[in-house]
N, C-alpha and C positions, 0 to 999 in steps of 0.2 A: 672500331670493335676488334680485340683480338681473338685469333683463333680460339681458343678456350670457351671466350664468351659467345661465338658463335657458334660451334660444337653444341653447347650448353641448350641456347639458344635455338638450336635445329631438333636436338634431339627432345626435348622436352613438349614443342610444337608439335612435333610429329605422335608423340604420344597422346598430347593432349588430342587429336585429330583422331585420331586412331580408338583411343576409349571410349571419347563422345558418339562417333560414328558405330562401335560396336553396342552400346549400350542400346542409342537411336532403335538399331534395326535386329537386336537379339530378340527380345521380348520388352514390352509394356512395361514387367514391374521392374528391368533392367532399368529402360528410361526413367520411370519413376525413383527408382531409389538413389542416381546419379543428379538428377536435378534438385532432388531434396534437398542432399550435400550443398551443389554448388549455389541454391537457395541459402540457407544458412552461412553459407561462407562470406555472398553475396554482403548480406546483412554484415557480420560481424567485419564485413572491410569500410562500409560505411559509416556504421558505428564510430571506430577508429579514428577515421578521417573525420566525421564530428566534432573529436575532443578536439580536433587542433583552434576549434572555434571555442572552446571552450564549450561548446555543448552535450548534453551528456544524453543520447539515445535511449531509454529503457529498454535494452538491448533483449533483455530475457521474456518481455512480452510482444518484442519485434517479430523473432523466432518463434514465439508458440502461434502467432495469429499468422505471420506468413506461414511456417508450416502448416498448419490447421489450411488457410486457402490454398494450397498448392494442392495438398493432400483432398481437399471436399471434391478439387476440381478433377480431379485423377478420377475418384471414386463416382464420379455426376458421371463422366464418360466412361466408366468401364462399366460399371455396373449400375448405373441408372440411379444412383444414390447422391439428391442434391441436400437433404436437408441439412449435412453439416454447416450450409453458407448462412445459418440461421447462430450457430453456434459463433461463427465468426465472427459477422456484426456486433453480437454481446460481446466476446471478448476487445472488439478495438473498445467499447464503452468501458469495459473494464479497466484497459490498460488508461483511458483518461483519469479514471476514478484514482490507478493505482500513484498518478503522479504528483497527487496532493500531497501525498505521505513519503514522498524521495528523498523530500530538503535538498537538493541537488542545486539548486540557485536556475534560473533563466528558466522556469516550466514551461514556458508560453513556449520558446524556442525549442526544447528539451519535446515536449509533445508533437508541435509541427512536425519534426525535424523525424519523431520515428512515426507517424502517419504518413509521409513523402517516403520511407526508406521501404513501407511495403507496396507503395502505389507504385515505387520506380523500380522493386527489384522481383517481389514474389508476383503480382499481377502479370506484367509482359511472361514469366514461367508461366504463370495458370491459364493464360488466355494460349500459349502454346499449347498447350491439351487439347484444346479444343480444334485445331485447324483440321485435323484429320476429319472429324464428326461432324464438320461443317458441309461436308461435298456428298460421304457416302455414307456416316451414321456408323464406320467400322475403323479401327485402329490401321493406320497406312502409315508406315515410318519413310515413305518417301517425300510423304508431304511437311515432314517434320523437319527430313532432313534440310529439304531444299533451299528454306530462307540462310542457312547458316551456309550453305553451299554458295550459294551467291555473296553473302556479306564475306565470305576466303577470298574469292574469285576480284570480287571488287577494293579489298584492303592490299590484294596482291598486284593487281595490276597497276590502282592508284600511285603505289609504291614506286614502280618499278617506269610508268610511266614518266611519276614526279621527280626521278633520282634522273632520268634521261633528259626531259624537257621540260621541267618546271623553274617558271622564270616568275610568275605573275601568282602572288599570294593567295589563297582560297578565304582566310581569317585571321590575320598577323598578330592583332589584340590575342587569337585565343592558344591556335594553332602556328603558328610561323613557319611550321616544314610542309608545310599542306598549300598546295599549289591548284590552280585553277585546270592547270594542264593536266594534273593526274584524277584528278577528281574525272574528269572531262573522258580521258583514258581509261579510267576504271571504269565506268558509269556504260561509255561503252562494250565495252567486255564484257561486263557482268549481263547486261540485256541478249549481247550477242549467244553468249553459252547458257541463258537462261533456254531464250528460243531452241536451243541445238536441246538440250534434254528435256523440251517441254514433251514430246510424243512417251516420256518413260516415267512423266507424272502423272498417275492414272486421276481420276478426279478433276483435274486442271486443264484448261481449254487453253489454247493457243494464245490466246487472249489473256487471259489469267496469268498463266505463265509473266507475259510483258508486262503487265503491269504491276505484279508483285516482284520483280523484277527491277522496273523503275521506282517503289516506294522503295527498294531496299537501297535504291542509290540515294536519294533523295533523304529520307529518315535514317539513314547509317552514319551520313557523313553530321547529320545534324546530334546524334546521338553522342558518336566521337567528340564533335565539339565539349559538346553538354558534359560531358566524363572530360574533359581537358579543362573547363569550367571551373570544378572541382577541384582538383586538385592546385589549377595555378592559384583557388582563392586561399587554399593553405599550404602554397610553397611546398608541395611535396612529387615528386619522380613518378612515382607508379602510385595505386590504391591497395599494393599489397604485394609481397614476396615470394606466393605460393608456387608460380611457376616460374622456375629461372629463365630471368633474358626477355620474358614477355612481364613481369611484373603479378597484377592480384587476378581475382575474377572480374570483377568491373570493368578492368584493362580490356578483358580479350573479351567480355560478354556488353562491352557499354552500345555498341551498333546492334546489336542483335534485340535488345532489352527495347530500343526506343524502334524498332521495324514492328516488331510480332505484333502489338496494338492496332499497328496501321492497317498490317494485313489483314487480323483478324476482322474489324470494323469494315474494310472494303469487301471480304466473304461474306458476312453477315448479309451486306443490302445486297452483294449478288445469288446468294443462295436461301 
């Protein structure tokens, strides 16, 4: 990597960290209007990655029913308003209806393909809404923060461990730079510094803390996989350009997308 691209690379990271984070813990409709974005972006990178299958997403009924679900889900928790999720379900029947009339060739694949794009990109977004409302019933941006604190904590150490002592493959079919030893490194870290800020997660138990902690080691590295899946199946580098040196949204949001399900599900039976 030369300098430039690592400049590139630092500074763009750092922003990306720094906006998300601000947005997180400004105000509610700050987070909301920054996930909306990266919802939609979400979408129109998978999209993309589609056609190399020659498959062709209905991209413009992707975006209204993922937005519509992101948006219901905001509005359920902010203000007690769920019945947009009635609207929702009509619209995914819609957008089946609408694929009769595409002519686009492969519909069976073409409808799949945008039914999975909002199961795997606006869902893990909408069910983050909800984590906060899950413990005290009030908007807490530290509990929003914290899964994405640990998927940093755990991508940075795995890294740093694997570039020092990874000898022994983690998934060589999928991943080939991903070692057992940083996985192992990271995994550790991420629990350890989980524990160290669990007493400044109000809502979350000591308990809590470790093991949403260990789902984020666990479902991070299997999410990474699953987004390296992707793209080795169409021979493509990143899922997108938007941020230099780290590549799309997918890139930097694919561990994060396949944890929030887990955690949410495991809050749900404990609360």
């Amino acid at each position: 990597m030369t300098v430039s691209n690592f400049l590139k690379r630092t500074i763009s990271g750092f922003l990306f960290v720094v906006i998300l984070t601000g947005c997180i813990f400004i105000h509610p409709i700050c987070f909301y209007v920054l996930f909306f974005v990266i919802n939609i972006l979400g979408l129109v990178e998978f999209s993309r990655m589609a056609k190399h299958m020659n498959i062709h997403v209905n991209l413009v009924f992707c975006i209204i029913c993922g937005s519509v679900l992101f948006t219901v889900g905001f509005l359920h928790n902010y203000i007690n308003y769920w019945d947009g999720y009635l609207f929702f379900f009509l619209l995914t029947f819609i957008m089946a209806i609408r694929e009769l009339y595409r002519n686009k060739g492969n519909g069976f694949m073409n409808l799949a393909f945008s039914y999975y794009a909002i199961l795997y990109i606006s869902l893990p977004f909408t069910l983050l809404i909800y984590l906060p409302y899950q413990t005290s019933g009030t908007w807490m941006p530290e509990i929003i923060f914290f899964p994405f604190l640990l998927v940093w904590i755990n991508d940075t150490f795995a890294y740093l461990f694997g570039c020092k002592f990874g000898k022994h493959k983690l998934f060589p079919r999928i991943s080939p730079k991903k070692s057992w030893e940083g996985a192992i490194g990271g995994g550790i870290m991420t629990i350890v510094i989980g524990l160290l800020v669990a007493p400044y997660i109000e809502g979350y138990t000591i308990v809590d803390t470790a093991i949403i902690s260990c789902i984020v080691v666990v479902f991070g590295i299997y999410g990474d996989l699953l987004e390296s899946l992707f793209k080795r199946s169409i021979e493509v580098k990143d899922s997108g350009n938007i941020l230099p040196g780290h590549g799309g949204i997918l890139d930097r949001f694919d561990a994060i997308i396949f944890t929030i399900p887990a955690i949410f599900v495991y809050m749900e039976f404990m609360y």
